[in-house]
Backbone of each chain as ProteinMPNN parsed JSONL, in Angstrom:
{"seq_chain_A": "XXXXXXXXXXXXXXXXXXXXXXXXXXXXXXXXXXXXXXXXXXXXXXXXXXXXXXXXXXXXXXXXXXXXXXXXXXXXXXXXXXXXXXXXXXXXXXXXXXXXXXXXXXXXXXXXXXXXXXXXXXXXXXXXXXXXXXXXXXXXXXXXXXXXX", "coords_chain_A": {"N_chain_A": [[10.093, -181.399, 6.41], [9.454, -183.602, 7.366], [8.196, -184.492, 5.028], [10.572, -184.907, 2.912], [11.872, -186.969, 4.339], [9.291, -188.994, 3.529], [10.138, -188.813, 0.832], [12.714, -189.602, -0.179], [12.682, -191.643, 1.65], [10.901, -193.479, 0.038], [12.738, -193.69, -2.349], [14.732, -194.571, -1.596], [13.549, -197.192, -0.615], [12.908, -198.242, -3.091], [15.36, -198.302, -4.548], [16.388, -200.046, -2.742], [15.097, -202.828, -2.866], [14.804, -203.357, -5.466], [17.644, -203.57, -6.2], [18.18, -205.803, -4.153], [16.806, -207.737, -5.295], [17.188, -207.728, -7.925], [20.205, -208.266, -7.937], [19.916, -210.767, -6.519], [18.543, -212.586, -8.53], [20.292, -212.84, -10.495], [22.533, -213.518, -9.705], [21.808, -216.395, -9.126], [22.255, -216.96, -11.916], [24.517, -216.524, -12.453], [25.939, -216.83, -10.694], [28.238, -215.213, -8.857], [28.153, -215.046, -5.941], [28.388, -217.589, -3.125], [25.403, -219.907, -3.478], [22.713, -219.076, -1.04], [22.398, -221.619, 1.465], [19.779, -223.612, 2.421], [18.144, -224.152, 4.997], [16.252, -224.92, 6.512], [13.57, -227.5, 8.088], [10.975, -228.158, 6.861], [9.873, -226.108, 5.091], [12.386, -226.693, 2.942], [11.398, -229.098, 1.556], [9.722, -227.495, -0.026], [10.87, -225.68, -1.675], [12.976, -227.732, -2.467], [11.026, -229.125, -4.708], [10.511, -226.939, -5.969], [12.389, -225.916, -7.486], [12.768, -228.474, -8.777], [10.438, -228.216, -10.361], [11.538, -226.581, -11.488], [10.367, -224.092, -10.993], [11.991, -222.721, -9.701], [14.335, -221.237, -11.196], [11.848, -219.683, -13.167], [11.502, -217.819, -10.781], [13.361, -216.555, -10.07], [14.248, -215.163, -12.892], [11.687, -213.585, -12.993], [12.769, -211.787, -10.356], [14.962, -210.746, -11.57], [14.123, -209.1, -13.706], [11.663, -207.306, -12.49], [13.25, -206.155, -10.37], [15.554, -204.538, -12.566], [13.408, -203.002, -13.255], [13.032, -201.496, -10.895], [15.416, -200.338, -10.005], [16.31, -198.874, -12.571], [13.976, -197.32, -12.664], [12.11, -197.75, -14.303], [9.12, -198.405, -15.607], [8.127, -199.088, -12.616], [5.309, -199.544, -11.301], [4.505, -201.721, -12.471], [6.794, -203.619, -12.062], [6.68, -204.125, -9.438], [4.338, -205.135, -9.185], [5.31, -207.714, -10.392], [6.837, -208.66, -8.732], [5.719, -209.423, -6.115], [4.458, -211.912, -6.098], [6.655, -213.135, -5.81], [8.245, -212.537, -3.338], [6.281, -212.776, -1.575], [5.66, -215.42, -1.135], [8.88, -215.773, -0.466], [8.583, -214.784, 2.095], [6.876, -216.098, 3.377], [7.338, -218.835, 2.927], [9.642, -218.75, 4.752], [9.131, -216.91, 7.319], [7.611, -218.655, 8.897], [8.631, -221.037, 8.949], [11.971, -220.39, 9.085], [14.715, -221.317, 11.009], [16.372, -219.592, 11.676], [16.541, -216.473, 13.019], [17.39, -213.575, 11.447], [17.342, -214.412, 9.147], [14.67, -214.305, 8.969], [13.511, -211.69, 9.819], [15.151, -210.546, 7.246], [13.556, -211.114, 5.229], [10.375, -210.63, 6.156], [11.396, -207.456, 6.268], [11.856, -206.99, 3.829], [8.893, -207.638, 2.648], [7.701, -205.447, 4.199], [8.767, -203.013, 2.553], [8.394, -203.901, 0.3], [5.512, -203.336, 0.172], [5.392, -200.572, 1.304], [5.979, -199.459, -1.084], [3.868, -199.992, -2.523], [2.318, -198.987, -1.809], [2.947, -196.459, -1.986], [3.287, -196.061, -4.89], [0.709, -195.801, -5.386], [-1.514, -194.648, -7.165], [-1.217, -195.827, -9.318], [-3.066, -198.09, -8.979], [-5.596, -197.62, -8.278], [-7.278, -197.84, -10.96], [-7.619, -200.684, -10.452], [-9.691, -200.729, -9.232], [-12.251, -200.823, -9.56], [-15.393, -201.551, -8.978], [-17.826, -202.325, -10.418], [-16.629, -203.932, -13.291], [-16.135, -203.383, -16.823], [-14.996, -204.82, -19.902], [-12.614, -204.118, -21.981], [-11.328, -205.385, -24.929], [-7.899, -206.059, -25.377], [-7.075, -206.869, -28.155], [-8.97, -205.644, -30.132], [-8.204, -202.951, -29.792], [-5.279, -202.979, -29.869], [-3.22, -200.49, -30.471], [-2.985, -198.986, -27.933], [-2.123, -200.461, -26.631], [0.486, -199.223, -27.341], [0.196, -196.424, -27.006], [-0.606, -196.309, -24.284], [2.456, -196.108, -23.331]], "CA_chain_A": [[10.982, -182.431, 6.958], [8.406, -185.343, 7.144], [8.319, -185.086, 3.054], [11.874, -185.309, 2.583], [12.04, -188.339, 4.778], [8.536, -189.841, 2.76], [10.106, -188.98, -0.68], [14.183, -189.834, -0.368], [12.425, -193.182, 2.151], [10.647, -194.182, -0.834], [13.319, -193.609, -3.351], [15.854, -196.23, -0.816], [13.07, -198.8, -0.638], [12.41, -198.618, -4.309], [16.48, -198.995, -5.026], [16.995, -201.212, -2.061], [14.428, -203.755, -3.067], [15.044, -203.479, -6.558], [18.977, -203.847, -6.256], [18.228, -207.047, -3.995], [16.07, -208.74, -6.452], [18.155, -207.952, -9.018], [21.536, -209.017, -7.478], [19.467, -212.176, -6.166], [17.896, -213.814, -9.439], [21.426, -212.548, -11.337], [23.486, -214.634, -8.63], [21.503, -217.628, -9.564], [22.18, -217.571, -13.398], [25.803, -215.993, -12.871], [26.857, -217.096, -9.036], [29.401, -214.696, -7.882], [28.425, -215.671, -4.763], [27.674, -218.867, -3.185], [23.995, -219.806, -3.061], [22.303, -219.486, 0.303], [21.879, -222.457, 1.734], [18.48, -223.859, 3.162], [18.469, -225.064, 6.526], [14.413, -225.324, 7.435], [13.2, -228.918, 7.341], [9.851, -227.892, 6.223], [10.766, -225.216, 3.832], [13.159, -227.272, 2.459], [10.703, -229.621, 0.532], [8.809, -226.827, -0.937], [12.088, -225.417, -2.255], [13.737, -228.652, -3.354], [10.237, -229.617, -5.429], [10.016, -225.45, -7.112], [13.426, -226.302, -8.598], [12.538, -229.83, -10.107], [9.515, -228.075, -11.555], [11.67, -224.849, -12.599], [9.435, -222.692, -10.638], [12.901, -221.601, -8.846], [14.057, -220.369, -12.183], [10.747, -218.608, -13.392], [11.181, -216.823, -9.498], [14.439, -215.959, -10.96], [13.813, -214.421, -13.842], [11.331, -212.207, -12.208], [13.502, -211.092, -9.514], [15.77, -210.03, -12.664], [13.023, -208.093, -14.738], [11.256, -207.103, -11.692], [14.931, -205.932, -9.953], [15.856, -204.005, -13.598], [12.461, -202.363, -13.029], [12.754, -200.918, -9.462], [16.326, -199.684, -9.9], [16.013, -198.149, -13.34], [13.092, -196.451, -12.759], [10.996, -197.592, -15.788], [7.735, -199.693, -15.553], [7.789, -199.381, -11.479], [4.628, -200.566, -10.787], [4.652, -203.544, -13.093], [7.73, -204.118, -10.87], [6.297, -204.698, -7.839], [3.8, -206.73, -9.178], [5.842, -208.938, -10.714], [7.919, -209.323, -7.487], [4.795, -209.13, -5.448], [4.329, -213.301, -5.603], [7.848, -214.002, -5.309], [8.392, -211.419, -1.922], [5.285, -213.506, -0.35], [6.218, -216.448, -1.365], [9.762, -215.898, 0.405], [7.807, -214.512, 3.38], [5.669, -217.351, 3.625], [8.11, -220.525, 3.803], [10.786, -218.239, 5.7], [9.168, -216.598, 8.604], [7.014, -219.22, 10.615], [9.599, -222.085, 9.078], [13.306, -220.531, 9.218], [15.581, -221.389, 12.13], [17.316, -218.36, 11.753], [15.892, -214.6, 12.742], [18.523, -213.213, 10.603], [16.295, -214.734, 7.762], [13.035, -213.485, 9.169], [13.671, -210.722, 9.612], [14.988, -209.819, 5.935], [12.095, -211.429, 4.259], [9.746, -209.615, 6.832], [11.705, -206.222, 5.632], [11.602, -206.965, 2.328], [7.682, -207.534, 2.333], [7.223, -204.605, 4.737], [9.569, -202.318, 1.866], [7.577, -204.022, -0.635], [4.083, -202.707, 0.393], [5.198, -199.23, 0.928], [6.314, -199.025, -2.672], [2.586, -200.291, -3.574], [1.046, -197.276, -1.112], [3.531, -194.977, -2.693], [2.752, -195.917, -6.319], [-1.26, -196.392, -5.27], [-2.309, -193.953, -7.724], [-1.367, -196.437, -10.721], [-3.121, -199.367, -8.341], [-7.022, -197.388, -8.01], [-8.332, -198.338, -11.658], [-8.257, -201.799, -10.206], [-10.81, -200.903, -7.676], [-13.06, -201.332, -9.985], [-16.838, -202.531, -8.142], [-18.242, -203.483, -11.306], [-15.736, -203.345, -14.479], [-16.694, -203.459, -18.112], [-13.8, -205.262, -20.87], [-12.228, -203.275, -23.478], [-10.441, -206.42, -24.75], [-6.651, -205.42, -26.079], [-7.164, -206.787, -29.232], [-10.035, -204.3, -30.33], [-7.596, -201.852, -30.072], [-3.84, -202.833, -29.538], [-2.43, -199.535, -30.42], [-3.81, -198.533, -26.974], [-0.91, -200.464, -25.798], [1.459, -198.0, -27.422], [-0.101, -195.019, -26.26], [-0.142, -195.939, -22.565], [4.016, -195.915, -22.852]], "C_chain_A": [[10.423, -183.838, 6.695], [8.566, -185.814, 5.057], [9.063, -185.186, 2.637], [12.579, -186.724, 2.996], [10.972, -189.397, 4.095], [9.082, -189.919, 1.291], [11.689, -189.791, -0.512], [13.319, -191.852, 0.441], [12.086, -194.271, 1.137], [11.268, -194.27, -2.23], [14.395, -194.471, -2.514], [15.319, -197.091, -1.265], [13.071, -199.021, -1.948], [14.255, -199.068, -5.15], [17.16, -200.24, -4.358], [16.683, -202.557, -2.487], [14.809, -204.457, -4.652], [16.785, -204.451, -6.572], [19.198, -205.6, -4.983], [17.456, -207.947, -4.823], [17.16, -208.658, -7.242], [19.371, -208.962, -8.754], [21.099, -210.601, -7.461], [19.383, -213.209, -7.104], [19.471, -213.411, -10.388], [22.556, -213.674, -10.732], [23.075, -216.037, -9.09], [22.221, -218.348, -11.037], [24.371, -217.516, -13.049], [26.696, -216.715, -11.595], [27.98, -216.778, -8.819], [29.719, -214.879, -6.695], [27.364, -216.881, -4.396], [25.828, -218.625, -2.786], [23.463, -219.88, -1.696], [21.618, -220.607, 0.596], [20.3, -222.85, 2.839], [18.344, -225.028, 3.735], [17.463, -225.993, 7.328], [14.214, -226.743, 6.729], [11.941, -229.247, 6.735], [9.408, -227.411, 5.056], [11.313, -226.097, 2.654], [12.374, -228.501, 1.369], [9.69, -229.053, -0.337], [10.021, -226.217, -1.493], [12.614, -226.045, -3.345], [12.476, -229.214, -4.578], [9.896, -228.233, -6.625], [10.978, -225.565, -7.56], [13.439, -227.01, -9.347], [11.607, -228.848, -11.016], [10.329, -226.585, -12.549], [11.205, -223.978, -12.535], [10.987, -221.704, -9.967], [13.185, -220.639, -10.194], [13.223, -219.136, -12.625], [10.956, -217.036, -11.894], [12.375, -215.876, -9.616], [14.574, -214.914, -11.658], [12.921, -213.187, -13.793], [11.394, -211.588, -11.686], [14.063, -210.171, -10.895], [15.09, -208.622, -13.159], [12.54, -207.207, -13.886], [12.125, -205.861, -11.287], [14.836, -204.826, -11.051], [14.679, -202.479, -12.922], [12.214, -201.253, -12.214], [14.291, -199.991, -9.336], [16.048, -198.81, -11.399], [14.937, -197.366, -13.664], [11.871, -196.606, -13.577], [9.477, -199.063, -15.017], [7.569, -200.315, -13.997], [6.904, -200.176, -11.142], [4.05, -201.77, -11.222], [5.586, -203.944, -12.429], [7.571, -205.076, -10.125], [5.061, -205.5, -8.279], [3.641, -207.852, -9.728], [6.806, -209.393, -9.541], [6.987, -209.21, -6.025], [4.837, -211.169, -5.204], [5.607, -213.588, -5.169], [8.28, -213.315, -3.59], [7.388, -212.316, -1.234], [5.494, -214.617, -0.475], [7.413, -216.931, -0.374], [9.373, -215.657, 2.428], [7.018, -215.789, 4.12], [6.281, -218.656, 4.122], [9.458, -219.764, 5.105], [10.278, -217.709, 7.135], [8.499, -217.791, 9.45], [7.697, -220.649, 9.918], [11.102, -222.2, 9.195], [13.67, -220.616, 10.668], [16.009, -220.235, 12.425], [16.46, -216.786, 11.801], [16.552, -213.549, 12.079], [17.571, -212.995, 9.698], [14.34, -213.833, 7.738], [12.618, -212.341, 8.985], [14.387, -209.689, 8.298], [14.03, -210.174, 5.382], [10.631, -210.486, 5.052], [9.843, -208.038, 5.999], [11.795, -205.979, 4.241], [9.684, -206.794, 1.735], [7.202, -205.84, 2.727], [7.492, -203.362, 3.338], [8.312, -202.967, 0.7], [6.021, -203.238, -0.875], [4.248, -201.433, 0.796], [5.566, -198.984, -0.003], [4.68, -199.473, -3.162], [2.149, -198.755, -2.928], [2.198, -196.711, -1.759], [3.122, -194.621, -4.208], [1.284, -196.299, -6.736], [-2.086, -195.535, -6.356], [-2.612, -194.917, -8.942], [-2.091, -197.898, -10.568], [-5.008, -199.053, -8.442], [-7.421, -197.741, -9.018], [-8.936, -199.508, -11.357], [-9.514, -202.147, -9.175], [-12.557, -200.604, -8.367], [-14.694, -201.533, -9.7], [-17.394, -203.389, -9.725], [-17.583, -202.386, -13.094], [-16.282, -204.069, -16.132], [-15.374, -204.065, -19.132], [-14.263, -204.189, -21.654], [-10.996, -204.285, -23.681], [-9.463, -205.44, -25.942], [-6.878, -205.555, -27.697], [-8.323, -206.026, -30.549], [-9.151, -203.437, -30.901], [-5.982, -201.933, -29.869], [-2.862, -201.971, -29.395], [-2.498, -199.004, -29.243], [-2.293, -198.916, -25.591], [0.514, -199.433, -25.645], [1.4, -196.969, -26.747], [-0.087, -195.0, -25.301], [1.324, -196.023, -22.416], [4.278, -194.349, -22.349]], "O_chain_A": [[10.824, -184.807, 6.05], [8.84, -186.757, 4.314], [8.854, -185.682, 1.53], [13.426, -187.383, 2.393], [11.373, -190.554, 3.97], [8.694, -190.812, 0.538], [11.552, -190.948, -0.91], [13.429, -192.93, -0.143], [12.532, -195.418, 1.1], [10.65, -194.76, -3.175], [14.958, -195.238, -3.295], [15.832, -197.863, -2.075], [13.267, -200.214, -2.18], [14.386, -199.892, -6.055], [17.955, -201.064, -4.809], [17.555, -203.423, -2.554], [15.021, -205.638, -4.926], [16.97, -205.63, -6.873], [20.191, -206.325, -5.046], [17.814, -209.125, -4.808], [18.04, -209.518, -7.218], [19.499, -210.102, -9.201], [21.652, -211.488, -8.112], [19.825, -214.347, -6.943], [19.47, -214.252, -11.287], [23.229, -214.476, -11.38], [23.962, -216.822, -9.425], [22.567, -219.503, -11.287], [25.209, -218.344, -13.407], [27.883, -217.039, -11.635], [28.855, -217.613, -8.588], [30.847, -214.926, -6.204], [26.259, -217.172, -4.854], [25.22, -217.74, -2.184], [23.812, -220.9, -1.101], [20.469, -220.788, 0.193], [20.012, -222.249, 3.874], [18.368, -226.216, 3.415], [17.504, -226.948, 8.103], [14.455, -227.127, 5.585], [11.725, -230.325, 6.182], [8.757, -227.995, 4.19], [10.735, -226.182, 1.57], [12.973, -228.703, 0.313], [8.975, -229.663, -1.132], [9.884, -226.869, -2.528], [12.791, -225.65, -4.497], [13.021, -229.811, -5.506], [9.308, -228.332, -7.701], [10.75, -225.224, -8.721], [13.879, -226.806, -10.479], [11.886, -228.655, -12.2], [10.026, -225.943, -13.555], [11.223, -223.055, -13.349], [11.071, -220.486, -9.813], [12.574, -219.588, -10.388], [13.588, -217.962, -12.556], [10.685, -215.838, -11.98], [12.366, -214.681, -9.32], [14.957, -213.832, -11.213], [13.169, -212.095, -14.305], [10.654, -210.607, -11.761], [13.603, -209.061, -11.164], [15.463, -207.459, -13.01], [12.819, -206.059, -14.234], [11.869, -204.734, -11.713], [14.033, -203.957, -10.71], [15.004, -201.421, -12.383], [11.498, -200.292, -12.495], [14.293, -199.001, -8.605], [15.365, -197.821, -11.136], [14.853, -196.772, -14.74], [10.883, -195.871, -13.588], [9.266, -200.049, -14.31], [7.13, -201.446, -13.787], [7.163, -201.308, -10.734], [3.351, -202.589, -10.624], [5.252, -205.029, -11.952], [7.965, -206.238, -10.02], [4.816, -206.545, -7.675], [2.727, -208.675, -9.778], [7.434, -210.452, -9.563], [7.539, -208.938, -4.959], [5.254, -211.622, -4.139], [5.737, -214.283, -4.161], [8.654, -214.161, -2.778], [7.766, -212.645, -0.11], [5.54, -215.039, 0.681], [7.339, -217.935, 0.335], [9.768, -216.171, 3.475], [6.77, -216.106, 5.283], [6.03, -219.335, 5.118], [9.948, -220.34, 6.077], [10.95, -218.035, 8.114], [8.819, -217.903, 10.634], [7.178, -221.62, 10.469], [11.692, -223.271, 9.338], [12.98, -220.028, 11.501], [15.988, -219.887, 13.605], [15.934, -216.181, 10.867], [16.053, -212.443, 12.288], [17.032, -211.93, 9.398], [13.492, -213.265, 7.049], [11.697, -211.929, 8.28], [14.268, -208.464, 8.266], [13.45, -209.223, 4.859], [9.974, -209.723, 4.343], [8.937, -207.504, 5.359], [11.801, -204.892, 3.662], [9.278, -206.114, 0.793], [6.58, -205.108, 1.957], [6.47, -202.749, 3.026], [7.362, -202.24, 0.409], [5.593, -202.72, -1.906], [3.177, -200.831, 0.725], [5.602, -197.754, -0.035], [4.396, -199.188, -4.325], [1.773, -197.733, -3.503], [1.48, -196.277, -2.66], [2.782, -193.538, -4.685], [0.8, -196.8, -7.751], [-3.3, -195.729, -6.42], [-3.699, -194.983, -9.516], [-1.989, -198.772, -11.43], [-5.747, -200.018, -8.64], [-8.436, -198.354, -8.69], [-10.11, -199.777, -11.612], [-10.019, -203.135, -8.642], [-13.613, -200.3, -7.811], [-15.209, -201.732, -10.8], [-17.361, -204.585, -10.017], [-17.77, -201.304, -13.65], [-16.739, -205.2, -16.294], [-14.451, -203.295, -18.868], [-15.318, -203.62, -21.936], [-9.964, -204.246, -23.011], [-9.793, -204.641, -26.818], [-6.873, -204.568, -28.432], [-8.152, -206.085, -31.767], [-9.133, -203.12, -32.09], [-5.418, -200.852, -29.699], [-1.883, -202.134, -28.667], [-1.752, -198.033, -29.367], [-1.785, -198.384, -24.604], [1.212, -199.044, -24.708], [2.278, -196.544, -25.996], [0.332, -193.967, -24.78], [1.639, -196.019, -21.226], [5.391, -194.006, -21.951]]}, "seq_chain_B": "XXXXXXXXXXXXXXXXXXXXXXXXXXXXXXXXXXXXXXXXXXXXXXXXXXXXXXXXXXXXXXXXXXX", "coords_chain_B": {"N_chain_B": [[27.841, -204.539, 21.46], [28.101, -202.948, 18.093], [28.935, -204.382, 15.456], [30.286, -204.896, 12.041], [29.625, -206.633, 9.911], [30.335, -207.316, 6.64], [30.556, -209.748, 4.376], [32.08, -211.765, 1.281], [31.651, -214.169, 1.142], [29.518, -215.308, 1.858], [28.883, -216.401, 4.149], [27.522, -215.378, 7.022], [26.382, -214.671, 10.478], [23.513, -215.824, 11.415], [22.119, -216.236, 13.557], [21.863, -213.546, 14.277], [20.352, -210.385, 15.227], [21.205, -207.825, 14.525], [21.283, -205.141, 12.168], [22.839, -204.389, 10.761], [24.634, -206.209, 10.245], [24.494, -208.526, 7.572], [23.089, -210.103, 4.839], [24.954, -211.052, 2.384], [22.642, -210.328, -0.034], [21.51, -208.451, 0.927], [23.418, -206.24, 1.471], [24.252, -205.73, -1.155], [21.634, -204.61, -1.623], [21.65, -202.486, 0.243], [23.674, -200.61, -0.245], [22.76, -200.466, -2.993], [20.725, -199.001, -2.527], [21.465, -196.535, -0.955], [23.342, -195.685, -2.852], [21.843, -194.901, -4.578], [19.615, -192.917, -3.93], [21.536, -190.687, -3.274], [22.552, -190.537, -5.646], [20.256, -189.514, -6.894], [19.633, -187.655, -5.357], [22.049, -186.079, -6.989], [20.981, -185.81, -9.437], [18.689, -184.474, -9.346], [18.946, -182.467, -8.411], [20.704, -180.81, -10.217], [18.657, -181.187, -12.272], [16.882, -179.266, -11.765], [18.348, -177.143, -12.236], [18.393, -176.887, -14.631], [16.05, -176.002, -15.164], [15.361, -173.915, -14.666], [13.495, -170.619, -14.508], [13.374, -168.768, -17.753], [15.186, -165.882, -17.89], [14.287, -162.602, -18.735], [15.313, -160.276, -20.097], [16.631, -156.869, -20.827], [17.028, -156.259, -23.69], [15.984, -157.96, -25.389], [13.101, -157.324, -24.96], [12.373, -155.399, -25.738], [10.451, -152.073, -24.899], [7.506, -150.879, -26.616], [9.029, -151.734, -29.349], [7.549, -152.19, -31.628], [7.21, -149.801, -32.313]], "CA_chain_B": [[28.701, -203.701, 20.306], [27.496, -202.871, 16.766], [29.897, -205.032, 14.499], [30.229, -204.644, 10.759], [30.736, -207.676, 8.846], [30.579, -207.808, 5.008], [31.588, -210.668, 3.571], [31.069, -211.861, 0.512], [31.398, -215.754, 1.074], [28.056, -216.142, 1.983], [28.566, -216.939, 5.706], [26.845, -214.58, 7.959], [25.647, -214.8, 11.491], [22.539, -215.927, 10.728], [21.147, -215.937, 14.705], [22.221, -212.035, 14.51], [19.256, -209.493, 14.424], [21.825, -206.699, 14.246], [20.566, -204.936, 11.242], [24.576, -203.999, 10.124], [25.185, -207.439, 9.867], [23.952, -208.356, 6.864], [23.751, -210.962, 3.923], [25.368, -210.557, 0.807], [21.533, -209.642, -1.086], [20.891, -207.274, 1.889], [24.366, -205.627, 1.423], [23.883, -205.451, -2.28], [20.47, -204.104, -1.642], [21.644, -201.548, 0.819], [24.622, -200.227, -1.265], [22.071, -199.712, -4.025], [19.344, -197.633, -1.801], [22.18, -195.737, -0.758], [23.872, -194.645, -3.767], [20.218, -194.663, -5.156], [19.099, -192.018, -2.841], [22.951, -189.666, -3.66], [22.393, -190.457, -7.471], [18.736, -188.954, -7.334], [19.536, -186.102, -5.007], [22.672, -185.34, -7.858], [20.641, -185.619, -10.802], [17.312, -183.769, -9.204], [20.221, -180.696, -8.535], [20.974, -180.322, -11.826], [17.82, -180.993, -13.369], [16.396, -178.186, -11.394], [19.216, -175.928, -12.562], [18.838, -176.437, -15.806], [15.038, -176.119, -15.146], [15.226, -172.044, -14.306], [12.552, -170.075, -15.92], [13.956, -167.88, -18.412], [15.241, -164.37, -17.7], [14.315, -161.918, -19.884], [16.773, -158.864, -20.608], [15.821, -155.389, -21.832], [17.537, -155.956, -24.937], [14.862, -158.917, -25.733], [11.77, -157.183, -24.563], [11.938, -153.402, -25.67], [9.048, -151.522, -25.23], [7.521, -150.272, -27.776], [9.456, -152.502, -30.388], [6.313, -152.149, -32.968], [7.228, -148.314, -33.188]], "C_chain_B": [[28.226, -203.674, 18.905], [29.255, -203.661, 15.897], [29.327, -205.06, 12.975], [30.996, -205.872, 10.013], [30.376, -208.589, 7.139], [31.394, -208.688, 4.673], [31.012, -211.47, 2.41], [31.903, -213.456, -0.087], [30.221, -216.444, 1.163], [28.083, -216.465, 3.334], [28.614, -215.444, 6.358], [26.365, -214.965, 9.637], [24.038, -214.714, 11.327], [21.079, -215.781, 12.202], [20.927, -213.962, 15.064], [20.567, -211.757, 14.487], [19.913, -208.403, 14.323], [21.852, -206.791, 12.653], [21.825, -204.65, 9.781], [24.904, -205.066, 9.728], [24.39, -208.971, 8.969], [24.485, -209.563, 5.564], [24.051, -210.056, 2.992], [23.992, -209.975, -0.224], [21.65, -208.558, -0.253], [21.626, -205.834, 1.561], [24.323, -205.14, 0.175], [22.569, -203.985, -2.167], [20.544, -202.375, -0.729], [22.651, -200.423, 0.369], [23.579, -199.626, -2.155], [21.186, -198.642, -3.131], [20.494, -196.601, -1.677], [22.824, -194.659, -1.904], [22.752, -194.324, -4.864], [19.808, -193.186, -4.889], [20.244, -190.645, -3.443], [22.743, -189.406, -4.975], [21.251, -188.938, -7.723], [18.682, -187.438, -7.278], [20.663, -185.103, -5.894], [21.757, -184.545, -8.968], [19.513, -184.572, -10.499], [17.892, -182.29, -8.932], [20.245, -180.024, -9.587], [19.887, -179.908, -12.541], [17.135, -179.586, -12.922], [17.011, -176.787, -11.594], [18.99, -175.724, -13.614], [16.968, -176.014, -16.238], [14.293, -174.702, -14.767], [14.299, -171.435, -14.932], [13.97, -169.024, -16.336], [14.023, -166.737, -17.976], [15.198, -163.738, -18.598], [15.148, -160.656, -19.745], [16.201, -158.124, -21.116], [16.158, -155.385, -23.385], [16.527, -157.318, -25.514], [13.714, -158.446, -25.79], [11.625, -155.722, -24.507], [10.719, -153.334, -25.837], [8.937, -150.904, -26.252], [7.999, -150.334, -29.425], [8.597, -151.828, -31.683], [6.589, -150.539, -33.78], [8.001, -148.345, -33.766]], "O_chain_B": [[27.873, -204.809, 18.584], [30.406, -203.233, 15.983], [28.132, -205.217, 12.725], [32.161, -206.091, 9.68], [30.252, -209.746, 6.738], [32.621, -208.611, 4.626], [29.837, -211.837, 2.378], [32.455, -213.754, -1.147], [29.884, -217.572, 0.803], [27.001, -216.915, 3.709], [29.499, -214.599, 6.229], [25.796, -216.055, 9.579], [23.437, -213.656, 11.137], [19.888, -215.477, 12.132], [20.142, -213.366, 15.802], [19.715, -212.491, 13.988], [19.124, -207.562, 13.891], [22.18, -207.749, 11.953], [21.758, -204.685, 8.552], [25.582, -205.048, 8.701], [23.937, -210.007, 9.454], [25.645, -209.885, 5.307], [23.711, -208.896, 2.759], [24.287, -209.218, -1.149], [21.954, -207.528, -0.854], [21.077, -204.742, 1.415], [24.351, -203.91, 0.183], [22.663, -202.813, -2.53], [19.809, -201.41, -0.938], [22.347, -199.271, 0.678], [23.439, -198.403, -2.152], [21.215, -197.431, -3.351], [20.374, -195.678, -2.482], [22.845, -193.428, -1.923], [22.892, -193.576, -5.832], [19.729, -192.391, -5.826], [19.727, -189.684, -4.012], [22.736, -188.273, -5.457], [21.36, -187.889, -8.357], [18.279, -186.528, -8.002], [20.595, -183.875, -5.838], [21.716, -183.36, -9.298], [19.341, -183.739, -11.389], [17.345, -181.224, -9.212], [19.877, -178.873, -9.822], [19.795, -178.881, -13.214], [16.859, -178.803, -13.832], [16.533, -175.69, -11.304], [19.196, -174.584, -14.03], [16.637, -175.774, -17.399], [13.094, -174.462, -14.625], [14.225, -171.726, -16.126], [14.981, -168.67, -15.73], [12.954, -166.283, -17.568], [15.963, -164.022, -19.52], [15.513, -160.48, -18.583], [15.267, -158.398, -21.87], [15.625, -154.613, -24.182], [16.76, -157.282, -26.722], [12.995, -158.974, -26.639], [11.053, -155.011, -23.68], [9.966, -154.03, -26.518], [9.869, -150.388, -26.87], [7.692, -149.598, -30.362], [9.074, -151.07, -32.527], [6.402, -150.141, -34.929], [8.255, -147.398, -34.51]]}, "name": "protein", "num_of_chains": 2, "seq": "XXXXXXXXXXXXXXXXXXXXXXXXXXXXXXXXXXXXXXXXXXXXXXXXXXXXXXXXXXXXXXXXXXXXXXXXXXXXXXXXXXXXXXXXXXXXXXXXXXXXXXXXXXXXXXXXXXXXXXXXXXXXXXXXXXXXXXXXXXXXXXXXXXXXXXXXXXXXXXXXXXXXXXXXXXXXXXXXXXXXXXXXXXXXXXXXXXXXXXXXXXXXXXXXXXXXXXXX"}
């Protein structure tokens, strides 16, 4: 019972998360629907200054790829940690600066959803644990990239 | 009362914490887990059907063939 609720739980979060990134940075380029507006007066100048520089964009674009990633199944945990800065990021100016618990509480559930997709896909996360790691720089061997597909 | 209100203008109750009432990413997002989840448990049906070991038949596996 418990493993039917850990495997189907982590096959939601991994389409839920996915299918809101996606939708999210797709809305930007395409806007089916209007953009959510931003209300926080704090927030609101770290926002309006990541658009001049085009960081909103870039956050964009990785929702997209990211998004693609988490619903289609392929290159999961490059996924999540390409949507790993932008998820804390939203976490970060939204919970201890939005007005709204509405807001908090999805960016909250989005991080929380985020970090059980890392413990679920932790097996492809332990080489980085590393203590003391040795280079095998790519270009040595590039084909190396092929073969891990 | 639990109220259900999709809409896809972009205006939400934004003081809500009722979990039903939901932005337009959320709704997106919850739509996909959902038919995420139905998709998986179709396709993991099938694949497991078509994933049977083989039955073997007497007319495949006579004994004694070699004589």
């Amino acid at each position: 019972m418990w493993r039917a609720i850990e495997k189907y739980g982590v096959i939601f979060c991994r389409y839920y998360l996915g299918g809101f990134n996606l939708v999210s940075g797709l809305n930007y380029f395409i806007l089916f629907w209007p953009q959510p507006k931003i209300a926080d007066v704090a927030g609101n100048d770290y926002v309006l200054a990541a658009m001049d520089l085009k960081l909103f964009t870039v956050a964009k674009i990785l929702e997209i790829i990211g998004g693609a990633c988490l619903v289609f199944n392929r290159f999961v945990p490059l996924g999540l940690v390409l949507l790993m800065p932008v998820t804390v990021n939203i976490f970060l100016v939204n919970v201890p600066w939005s007005p709204f618990p509405h807001i908090q509480l999805s960016v909250a559930r989005n991080l929380l959803m985020h970090c059980i997709l890392l413990g679920a896909f932790a097996n492809y996360y332990y080489p980085m644990l590393k203590f003391r790691a040795a280079p095998q720089p790519v270009w040595r061997d590039p084909s190396r990239i092929g073969k891990s597909l | 009362m639990v109220n259900f209100s999709f809409v896809i203008d972009g205006k939400v109750d934004m003081f809500s914490l009722n979990p039903l009432e939901m932005t337009n990413f959320e709704m997106a997002g919850a739509v996909f887990g959902i038919l995420g989840v139905i998709l998986h448990i179709i396709l993991s049906r099938r694949a497991s059907h078509r994933q049977l070991p083989h039955h073997f038949t007497a007319t495949q596996t006579e004994e004694g063939a070699i004589d």
